[in-house]
Backbone as CSV, one residue per row, in Angstrom:
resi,resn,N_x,N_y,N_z,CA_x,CA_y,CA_z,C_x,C_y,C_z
1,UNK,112.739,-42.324,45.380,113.187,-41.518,46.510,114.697,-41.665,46.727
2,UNK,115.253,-42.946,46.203,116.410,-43.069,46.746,117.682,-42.484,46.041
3,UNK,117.213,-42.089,44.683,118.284,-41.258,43.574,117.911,-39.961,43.874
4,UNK,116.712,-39.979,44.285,116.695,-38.111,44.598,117.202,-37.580,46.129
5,UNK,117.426,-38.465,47.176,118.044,-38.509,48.149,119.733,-39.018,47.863
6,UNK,120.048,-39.503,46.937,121.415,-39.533,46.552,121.907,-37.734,46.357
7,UNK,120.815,-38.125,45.228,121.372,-36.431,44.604,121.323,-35.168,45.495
8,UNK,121.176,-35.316,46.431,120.897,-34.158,47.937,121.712,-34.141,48.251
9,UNK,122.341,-35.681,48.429,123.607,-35.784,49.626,124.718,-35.618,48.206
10,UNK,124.823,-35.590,46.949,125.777,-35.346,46.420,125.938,-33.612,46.562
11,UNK,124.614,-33.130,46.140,124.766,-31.614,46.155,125.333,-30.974,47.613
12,UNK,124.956,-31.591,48.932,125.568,-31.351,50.086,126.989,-31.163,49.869
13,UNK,127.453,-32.218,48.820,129.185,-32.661,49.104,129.670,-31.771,48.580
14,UNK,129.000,-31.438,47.405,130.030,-30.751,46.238,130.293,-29.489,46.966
15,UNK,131.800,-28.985,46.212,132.192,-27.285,46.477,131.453,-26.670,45.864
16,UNK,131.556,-25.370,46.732,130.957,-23.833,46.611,131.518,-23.988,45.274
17,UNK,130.885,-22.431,44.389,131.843,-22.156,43.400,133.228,-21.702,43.531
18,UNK,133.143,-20.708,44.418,134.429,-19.989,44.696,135.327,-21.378,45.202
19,UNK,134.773,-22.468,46.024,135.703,-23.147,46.198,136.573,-24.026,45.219
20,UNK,135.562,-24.114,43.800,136.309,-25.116,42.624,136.778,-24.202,41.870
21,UNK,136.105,-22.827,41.575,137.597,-22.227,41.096,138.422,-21.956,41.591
22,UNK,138.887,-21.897,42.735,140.105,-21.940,43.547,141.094,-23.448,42.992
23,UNK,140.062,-24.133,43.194,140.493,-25.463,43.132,141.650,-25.789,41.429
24,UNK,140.354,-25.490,40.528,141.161,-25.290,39.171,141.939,-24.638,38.856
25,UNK,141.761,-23.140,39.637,143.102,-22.692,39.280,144.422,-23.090,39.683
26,UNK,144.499,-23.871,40.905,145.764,-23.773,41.337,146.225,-24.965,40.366
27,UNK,145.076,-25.866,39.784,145.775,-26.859,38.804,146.576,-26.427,37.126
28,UNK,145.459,-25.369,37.106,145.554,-24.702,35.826,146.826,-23.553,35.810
29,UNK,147.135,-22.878,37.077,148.358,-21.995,37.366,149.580,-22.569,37.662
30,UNK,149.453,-23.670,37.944,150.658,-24.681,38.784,152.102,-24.404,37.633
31,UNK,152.812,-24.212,38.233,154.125,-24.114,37.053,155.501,-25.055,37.760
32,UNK,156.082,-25.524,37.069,157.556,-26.474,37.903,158.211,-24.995,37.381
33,UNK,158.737,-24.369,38.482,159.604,-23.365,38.518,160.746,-24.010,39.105
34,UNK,162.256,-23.025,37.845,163.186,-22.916,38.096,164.382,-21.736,38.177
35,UNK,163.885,-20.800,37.884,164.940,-19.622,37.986,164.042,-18.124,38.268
36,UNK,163.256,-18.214,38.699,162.444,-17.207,39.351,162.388,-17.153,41.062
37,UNK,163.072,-17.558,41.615,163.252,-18.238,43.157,163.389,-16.465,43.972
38,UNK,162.786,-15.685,44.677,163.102,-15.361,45.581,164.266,-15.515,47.030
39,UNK,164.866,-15.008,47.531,165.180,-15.265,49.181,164.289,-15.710,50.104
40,UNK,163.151,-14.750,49.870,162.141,-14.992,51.302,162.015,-15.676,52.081
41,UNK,161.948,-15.681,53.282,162.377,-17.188,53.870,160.689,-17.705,53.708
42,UNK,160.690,-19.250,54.139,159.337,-19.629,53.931,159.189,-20.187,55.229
43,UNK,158.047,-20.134,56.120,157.362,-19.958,57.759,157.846,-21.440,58.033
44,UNK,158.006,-22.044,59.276,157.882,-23.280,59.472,156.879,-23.604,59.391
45,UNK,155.772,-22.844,60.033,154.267,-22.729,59.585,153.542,-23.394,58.569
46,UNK,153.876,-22.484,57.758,153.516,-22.838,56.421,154.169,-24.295,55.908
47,UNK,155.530,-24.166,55.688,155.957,-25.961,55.027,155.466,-26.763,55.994
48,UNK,155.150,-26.811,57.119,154.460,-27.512,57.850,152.927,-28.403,57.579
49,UNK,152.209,-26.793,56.910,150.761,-27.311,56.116,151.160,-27.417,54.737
50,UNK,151.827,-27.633,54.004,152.478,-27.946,52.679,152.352,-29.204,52.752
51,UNK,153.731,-29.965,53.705,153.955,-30.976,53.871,152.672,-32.255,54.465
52,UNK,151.951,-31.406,55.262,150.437,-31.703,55.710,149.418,-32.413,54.700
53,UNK,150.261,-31.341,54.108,148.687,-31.432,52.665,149.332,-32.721,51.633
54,UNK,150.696,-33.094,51.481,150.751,-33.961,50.668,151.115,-35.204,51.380
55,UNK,151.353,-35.400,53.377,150.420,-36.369,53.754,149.424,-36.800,53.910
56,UNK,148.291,-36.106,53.027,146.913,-36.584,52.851,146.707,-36.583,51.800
57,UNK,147.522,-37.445,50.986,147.215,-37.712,49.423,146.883,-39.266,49.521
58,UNK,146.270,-39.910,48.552,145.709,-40.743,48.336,146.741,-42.008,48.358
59,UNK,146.952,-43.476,49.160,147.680,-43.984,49.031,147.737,-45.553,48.642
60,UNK,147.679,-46.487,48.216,147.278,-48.121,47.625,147.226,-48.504,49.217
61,UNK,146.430,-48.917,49.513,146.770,-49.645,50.789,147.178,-48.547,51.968
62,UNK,146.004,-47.621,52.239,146.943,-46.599,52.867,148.243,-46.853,53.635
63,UNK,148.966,-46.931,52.359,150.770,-47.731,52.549,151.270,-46.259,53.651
64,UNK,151.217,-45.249,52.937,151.222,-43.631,53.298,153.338,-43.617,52.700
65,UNK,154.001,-44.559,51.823,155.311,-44.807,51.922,156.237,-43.295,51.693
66,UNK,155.610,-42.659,51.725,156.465,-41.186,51.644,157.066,-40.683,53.100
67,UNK,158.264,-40.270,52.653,159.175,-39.401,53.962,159.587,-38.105,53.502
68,UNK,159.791,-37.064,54.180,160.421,-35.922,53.425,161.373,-35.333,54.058
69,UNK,162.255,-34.935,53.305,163.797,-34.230,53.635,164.297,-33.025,53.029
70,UNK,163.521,-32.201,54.451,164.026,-30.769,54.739,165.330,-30.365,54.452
71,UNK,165.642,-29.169,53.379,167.246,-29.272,53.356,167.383,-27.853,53.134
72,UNK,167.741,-27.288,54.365,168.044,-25.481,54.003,169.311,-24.828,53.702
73,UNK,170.316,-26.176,54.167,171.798,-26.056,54.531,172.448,-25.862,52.861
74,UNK,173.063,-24.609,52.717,173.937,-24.720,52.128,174.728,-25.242,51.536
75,UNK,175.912,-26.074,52.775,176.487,-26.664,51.875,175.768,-27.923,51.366
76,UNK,174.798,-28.454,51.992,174.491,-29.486,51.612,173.696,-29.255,50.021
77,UNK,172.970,-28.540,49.845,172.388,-27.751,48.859,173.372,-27.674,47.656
78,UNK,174.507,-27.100,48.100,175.877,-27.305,46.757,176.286,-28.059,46.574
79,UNK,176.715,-29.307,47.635,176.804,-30.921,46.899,175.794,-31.218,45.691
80,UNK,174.070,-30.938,46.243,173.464,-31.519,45.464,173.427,-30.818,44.240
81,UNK,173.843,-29.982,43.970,174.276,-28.954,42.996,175.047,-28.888,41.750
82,UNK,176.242,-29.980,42.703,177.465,-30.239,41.909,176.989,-31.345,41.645
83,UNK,176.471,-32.605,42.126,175.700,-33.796,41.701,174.921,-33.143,40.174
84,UNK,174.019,-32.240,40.257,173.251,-32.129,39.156,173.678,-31.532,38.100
85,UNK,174.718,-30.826,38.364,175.789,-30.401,37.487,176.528,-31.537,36.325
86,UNK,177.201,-32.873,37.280,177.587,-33.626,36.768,176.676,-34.279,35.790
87,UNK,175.543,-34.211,36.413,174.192,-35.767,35.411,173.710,-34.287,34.463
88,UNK,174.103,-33.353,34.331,173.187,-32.448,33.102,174.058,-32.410,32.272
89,UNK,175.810,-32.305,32.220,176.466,-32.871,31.696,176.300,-33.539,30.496
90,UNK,176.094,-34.989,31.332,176.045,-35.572,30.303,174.616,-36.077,29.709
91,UNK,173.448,-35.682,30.279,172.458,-35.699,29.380,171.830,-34.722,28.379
92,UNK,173.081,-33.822,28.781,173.449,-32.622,26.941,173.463,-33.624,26.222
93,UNK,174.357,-34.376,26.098,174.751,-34.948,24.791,174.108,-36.051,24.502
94,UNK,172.694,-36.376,24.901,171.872,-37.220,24.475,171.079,-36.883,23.065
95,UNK,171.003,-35.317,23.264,170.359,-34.059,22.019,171.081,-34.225,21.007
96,UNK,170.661,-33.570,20.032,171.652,-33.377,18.685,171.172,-32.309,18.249
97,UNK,171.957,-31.249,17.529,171.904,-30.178,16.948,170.853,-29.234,17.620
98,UNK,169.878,-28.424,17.176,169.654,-27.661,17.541,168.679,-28.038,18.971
99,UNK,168.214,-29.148,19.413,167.321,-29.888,20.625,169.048,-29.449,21.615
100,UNK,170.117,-30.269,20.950,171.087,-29.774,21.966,171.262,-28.721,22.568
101,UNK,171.497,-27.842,21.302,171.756,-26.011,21.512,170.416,-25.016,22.805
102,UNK,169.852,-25.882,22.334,168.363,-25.239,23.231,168.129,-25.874,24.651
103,UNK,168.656,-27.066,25.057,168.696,-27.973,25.917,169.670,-27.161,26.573
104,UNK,171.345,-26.172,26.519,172.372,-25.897,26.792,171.429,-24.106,27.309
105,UNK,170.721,-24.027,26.930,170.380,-22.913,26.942,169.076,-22.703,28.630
106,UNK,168.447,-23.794,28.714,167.303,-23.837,29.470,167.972,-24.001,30.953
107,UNK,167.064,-23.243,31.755,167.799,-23.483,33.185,166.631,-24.574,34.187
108,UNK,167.502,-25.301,34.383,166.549,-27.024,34.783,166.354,-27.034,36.365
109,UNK,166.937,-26.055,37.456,167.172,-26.438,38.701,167.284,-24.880,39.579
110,UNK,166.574,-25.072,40.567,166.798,-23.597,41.156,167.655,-24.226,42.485
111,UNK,168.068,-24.987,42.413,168.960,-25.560,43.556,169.003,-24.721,45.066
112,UNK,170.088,-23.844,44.419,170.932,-22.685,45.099,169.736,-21.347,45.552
113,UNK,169.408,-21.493,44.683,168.645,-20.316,44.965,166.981,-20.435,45.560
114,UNK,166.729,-21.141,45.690,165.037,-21.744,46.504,165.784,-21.842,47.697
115,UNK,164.915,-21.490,49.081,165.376,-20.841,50.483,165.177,-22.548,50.803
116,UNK,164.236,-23.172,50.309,164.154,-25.106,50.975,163.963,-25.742,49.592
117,UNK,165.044,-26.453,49.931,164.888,-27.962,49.368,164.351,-28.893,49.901
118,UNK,163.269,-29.910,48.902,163.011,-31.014,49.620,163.037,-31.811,48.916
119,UNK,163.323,-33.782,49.465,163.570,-34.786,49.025,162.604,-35.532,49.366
120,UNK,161.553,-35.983,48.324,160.409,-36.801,48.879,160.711,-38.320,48.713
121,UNK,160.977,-38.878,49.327,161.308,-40.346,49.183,159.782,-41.033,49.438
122,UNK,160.250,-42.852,49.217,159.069,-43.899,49.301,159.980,-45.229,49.560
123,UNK,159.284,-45.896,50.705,159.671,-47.049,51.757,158.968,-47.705,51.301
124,UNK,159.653,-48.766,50.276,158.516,-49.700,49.299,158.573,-51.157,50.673
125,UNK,158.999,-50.694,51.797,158.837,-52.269,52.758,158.223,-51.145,54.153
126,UNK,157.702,-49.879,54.224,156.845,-49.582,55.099,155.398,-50.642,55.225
127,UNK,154.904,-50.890,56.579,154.026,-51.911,56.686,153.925,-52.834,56.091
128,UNK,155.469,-53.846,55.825,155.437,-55.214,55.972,155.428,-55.207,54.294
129,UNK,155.655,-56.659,53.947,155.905,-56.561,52.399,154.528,-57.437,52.502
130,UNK,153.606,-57.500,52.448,152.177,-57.335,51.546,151.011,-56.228,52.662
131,UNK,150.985,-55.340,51.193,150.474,-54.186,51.434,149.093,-54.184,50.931
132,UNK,148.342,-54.045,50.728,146.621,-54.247,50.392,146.385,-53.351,48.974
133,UNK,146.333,-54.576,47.651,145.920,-53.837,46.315,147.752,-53.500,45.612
134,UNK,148.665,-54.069,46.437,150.197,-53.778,45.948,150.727,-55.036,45.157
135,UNK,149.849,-56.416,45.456,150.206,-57.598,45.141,150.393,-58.050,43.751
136,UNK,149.960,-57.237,42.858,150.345,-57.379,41.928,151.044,-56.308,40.792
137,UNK,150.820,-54.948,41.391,151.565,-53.574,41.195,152.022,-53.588,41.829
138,UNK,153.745,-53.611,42.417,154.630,-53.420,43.197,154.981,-51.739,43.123
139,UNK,154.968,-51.343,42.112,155.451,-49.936,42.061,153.785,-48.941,42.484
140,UNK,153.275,-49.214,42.747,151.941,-48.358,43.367,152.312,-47.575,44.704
141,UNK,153.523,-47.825,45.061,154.254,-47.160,46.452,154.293,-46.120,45.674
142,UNK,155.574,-46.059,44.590,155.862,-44.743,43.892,154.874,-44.507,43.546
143,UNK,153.917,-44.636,42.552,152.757,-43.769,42.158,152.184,-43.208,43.455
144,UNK,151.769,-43.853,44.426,150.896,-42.886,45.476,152.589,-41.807,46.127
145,UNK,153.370,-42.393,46.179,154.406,-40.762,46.329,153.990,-39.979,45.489
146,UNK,154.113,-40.176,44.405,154.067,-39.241,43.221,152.346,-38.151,43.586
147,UNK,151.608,-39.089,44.394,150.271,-38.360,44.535,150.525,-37.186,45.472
148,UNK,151.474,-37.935,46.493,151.498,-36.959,47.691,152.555,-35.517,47.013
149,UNK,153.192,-35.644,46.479,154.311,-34.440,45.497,153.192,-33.426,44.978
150,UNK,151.877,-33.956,43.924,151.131,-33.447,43.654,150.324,-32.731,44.461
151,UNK,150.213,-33.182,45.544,149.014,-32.570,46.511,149.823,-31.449,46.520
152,UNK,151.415,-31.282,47.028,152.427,-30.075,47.897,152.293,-29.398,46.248
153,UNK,152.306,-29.368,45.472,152.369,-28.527,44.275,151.540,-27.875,44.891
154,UNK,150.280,-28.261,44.533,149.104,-27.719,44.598,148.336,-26.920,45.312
155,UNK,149.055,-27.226,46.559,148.579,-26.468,47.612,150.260,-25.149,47.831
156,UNK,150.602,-25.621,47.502,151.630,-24.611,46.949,151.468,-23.321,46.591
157,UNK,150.953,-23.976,45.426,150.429,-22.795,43.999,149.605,-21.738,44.373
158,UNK,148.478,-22.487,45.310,147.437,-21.622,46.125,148.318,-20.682,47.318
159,UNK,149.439,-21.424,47.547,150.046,-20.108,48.647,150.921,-19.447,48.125
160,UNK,151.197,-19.672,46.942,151.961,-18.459,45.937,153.654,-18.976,46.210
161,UNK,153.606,-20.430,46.251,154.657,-20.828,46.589,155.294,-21.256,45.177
162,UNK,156.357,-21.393,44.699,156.559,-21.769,42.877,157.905,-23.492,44.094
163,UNK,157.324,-24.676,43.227,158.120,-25.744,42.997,158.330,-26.161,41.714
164,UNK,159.607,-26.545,42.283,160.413,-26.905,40.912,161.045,-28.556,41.324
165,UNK,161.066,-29.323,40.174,161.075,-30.468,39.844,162.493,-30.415,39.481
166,UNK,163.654,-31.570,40.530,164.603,-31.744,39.770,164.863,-32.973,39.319
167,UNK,164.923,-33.456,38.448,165.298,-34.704,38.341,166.506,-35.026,37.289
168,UNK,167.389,-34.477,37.512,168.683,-34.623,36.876,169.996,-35.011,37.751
169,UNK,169.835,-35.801,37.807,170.817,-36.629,39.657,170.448,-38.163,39.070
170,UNK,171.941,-38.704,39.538,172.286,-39.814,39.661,171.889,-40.691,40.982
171,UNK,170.987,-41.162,41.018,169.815,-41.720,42.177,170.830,-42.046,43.254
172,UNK,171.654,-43.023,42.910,172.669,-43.363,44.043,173.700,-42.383,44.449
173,UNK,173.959,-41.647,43.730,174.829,-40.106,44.199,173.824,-39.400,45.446
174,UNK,172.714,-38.980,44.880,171.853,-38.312,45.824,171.653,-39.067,46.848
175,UNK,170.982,-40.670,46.743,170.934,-41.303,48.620,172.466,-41.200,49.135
176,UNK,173.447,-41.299,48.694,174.751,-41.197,49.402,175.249,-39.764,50.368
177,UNK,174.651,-38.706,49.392,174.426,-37.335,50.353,173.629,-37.026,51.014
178,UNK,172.290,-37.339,51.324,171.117,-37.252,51.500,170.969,-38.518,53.108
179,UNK,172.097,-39.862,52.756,171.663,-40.656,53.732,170.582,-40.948,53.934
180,UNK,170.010,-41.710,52.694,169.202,-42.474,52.411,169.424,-43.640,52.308
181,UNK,168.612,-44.391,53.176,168.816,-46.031,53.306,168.829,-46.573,52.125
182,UNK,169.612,-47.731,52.016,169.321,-48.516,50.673,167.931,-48.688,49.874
183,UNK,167.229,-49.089,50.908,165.833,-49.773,50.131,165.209,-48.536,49.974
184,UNK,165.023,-47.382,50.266,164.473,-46.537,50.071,164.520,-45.508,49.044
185,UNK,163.405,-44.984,47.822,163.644,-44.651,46.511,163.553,-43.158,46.909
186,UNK,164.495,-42.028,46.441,164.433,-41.035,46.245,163.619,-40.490,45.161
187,UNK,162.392,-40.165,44.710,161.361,-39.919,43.928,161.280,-38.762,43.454
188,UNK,161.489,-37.590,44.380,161.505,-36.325,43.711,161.997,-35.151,44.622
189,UNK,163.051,-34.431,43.814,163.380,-33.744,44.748,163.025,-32.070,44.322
190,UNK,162.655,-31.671,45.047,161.658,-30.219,45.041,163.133,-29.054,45.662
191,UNK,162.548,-27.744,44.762,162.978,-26.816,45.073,161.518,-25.962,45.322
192,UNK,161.257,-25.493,46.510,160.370,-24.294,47.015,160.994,-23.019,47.615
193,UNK,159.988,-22.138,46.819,160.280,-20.726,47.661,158.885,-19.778,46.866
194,UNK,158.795,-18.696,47.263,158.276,-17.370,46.239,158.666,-17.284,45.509
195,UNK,158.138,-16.851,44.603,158.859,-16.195,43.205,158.365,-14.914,42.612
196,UNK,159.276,-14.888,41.981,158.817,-13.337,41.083,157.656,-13.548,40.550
197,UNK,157.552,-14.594,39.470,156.039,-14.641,39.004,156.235,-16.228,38.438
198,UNK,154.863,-16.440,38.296,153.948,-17.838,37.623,154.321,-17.387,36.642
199,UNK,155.093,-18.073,35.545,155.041,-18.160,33.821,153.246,-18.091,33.537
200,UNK,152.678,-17.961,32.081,151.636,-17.979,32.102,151.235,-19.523,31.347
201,UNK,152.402,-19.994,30.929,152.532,-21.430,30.722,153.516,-22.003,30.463
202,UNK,153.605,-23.199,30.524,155.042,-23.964,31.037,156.144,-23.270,30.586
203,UNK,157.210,-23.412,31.403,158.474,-22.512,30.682,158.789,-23.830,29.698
204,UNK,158.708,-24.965,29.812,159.537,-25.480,28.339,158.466,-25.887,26.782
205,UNK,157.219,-25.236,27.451,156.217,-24.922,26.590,156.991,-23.474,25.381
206,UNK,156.377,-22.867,26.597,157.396,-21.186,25.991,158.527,-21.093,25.240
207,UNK,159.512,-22.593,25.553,161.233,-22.314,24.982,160.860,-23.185,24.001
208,UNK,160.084,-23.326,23.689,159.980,-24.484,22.282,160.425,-25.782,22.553
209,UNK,160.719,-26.211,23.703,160.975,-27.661,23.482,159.850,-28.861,23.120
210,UNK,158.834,-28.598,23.418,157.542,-29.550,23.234,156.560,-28.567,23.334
211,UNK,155.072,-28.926,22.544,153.823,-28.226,22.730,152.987,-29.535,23.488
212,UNK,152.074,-28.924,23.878,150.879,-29.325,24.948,150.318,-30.444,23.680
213,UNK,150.358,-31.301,24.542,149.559,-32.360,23.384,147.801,-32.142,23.523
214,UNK,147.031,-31.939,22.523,145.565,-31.902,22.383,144.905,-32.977,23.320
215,UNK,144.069,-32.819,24.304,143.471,-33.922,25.159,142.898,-34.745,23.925
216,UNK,142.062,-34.114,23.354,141.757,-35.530,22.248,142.210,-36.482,21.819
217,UNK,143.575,-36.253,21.839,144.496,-37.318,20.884,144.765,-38.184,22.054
218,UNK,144.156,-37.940,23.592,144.746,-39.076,24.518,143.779,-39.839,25.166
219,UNK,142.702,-39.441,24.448,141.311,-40.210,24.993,140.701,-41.473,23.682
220,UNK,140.501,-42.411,24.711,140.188,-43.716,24.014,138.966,-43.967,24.589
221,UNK,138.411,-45.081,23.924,136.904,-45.414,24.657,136.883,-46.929,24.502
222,UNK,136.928,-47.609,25.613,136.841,-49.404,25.334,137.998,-50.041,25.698
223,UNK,138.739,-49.679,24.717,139.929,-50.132,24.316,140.877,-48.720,23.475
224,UNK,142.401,-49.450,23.566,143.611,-48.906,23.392,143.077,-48.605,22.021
225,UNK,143.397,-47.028,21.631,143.539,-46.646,20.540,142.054,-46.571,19.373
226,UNK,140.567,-46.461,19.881,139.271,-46.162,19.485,139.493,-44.838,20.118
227,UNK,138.700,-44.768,19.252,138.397,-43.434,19.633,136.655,-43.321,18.903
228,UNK,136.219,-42.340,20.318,134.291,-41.937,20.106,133.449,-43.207,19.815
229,UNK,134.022,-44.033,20.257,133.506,-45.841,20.416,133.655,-46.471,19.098
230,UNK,134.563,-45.998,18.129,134.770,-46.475,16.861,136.122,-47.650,16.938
C-alpha cells in the first residue's frame, strides 16, 4: 500500500503536460543573446517577477548570497562598456590565426543596447561565516548564485525576454564602478531586453567556434571515466 500511495502522491506532484513542455522549452529555447537587443522598455513589473524568480533558486544552506544591480543609466552603462572594451582587447590576443580572426569578428556584449543591465553579485560572509553544508565547499555561495542567474534566464525565455552573459571585465574594474564592497564577488553581469528573435541555436554554435558536445561522451557510471558500467 505504501509504494502505491507514494506513487499517487508523486502523480499529484508532477506537471500537467502543457506545463513541462513549457518547462523544456524555455530550457531548450534559452539563448545568451547579444546583438539582437530591442529599445522596448521592460515593466518594473515584470523585472520585478524575473528577479523574483531567481530569488527562489536553490541555495547551500539557504545562504540566499545573491544581490542584484539594476543599471538603466547610461552613462553608467558606457563606463561598463569601455571596461569591456579594454578586457576584449586583450583577450583577442590569447587566439591565434584563424580562432583569432573569428574571435575579432563575434559580437560578445549588448551592453549599450539592452534597455537593463544587471549585476548579480554573492556575499560569501551573508549569515555569518559557517553556513550549513559550506564547511567544506566554500565556493557553494557562487554555485547557488550561479543557480539563481539560471532561474532569471529561464523565466526570461518564457517572457520572451533574450539575456546575455557578459563576462569580459576585469572583476576589480567592475566592483570599482558598480560600488561593490570588497568581499563581495561580482558573478555575472546580464544584459536584458526583447529581441528581434531567439537564434535557433547558440550563436557561437552557428559562428563555428565550438560544436555541442554529444551527452554521451559526458556520462560516466561509478566512477570517473566508465562508461555503461564498464
Amino acid at each position: 500500500m505504501t509504494a502505491i500511495h507514494g506513487r499517487k502522491q508523486s502523480a499529484l506532484s508532477e506537471f500537467s503536460r502543457t506545463e513541462k513542455r513549457g518547462l523544456y522549452k524555455a530550457i531548450y529555447k534559452r539563448r545568451d543573446v547579444r546583438g539582437h537587443f530591442l529599445p522596448d522598455p521592460v515593466s518594473d513589473r515584470l523585472l520585478r517577477k524575473l528577479l523574483d524568480s531567481a530569488h527562489h533558486a536553490g541555495s547551500v544552506g539557504f545562504m540566499q548570497p545573491w544581490s542584484f544591480i539594476v543599471i538603466r543609466s547610461p552613462d553608467v552603462k558606457r563606463q561598463v562598456k569601455d571596461s569591456f572594451e579594454h578586457a576584449n582587447a586583450a583577450a583577442a590576443k590569447v587566439f591565434e590565426d584563424e580562432k583569432r580572426e573569428l574571435y575579432s569578428k563575434l559580437k560578445l556584449e549588448g551592453i549599450l543596447e539592452a534597455p537593463i543591465n544587471l549585476c548579480v553579485t554573492c556575499d560569501p560572509s551573508r549569515n555569518g561565516p559557517h553556513v550549513l553544508g559550506r564547511n567544506t565547499i566554500r565556493e557553494t555561495d557562487v554555485y547557488s548564485t550561479c543557480c539563481a542567474v539560471q532561474n532569471l534566464w529561464l523565466a526570461a525565455r518564457g517572457e520572451g525576454i533574450g539575456v546575455g552573459w557578459v563576462s569580459i571585465f576585469e572583476p576589480a574594474q567592475l566592483k570599482r564602478l558598480l560600488q561593490i564592497p570588497e568581499h563581495v564577488i561580482p558573478v555575472a553581469y546580464l544584459c536584458l531586453g526583447y529581441v528581434r528573435e531567439f537564434l535557433p541555436r547558440p550563436e557561437l554554435e552557428i559562428a563555428g567556434w565550438l560544436p555541442r558536445i554529444p551527452l554521451e561522451d559526458l556520462i560516466f557510471f561509478e566512477h570517473w571515466g566508465e562508461k555503461n558500467g564498464k
